[in-house]
N, C-alpha and C positions, 0 to 999 in steps of 0.2 A: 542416538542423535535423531531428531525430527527432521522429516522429510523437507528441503528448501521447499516456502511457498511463491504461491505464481505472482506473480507484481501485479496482477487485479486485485486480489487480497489481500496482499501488501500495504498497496496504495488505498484502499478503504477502509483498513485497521488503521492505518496512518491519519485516513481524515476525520475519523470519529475520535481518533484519543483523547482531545481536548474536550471533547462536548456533542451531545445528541446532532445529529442532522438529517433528514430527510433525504432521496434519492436525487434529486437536480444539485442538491445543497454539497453531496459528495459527489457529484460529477465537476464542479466548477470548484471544490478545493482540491482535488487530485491535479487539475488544471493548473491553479493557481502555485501548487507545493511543487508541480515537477517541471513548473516554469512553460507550460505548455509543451515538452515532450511526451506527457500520457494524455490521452483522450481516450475517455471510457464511452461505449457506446451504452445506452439504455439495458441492450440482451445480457450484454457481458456484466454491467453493472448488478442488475437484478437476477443474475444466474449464481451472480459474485457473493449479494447478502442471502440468500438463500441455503448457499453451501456455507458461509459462513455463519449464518442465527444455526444451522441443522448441528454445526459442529461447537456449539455453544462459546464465540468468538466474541458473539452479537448478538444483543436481541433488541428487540420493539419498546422502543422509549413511551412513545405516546403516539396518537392523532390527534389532525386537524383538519378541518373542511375548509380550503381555500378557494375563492370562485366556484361553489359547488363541489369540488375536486377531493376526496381524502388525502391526506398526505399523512404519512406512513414517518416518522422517525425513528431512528436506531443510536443504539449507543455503543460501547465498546465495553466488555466484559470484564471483570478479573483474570478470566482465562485469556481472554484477546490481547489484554496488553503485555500477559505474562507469554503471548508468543508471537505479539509483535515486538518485544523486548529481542528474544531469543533470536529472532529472522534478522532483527537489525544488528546484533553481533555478529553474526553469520556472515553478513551481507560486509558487514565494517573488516573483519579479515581476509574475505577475498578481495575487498578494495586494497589492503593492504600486501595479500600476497604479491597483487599484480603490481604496483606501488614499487614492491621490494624488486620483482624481476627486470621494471624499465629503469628502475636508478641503476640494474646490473645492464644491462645493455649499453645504459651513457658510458656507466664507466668501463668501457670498452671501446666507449669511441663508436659504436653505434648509430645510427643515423634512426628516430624514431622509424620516418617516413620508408625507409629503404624496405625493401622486397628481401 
């Protein structure tokens, strides 16, 4: 079984699946996908495509010169989505373990919130 991956990598295999995007471009659909609970800083983000294009996840779609500026896009692999597939059943049975243990606590009369 592969190692679970960390939710920076996660969350930017997740925003290239659909289509190329540049580095601001998958800061503001991680944004937008986790409903404003993730916020990726710039370090984390480009620490994040770097480990990822190294582990062939990802790599370099094209460039563009915008106001002067390169911008860099990425896309998402054959291999990336075959382990952002993997990560997101991973991820969908521990939702579902924890799922199974709170429906056992209700039906015990359990109080979610209780200590």
């Amino acid at each position: 079984m592969a190692e679970p991956m960390r939710d920076p990598s996660f969350w930017v295999l997740t925003a290239l699946a659909p289509e190329p995007r540049h580095g601001y471009g998958v800061i503001r659909e991680v944004d937008r996908l986790s409903g404003g609970q993730v916020t990726l800083q710039a370090g984390t983000l480009y620490a994040a495509l770097d480990r990822l294009t190294a582990l062939g996840l990802i790599e370099a779609d094209h460039e563009e010169t915008v106001d002067g500026r390169p911008r860099r896009y990425y896309r998402l692999t054959s291999d990336g989505a075959a382990a952002l597939d993997a990560e997101t059943e991973r991820r969908r049975a521990a939702v579902a373990a924890a799922t199974a243990q709170l429906s056992a606590r209700r039906r015990l009369g359990l109080n979610l919130g209780a200590s």
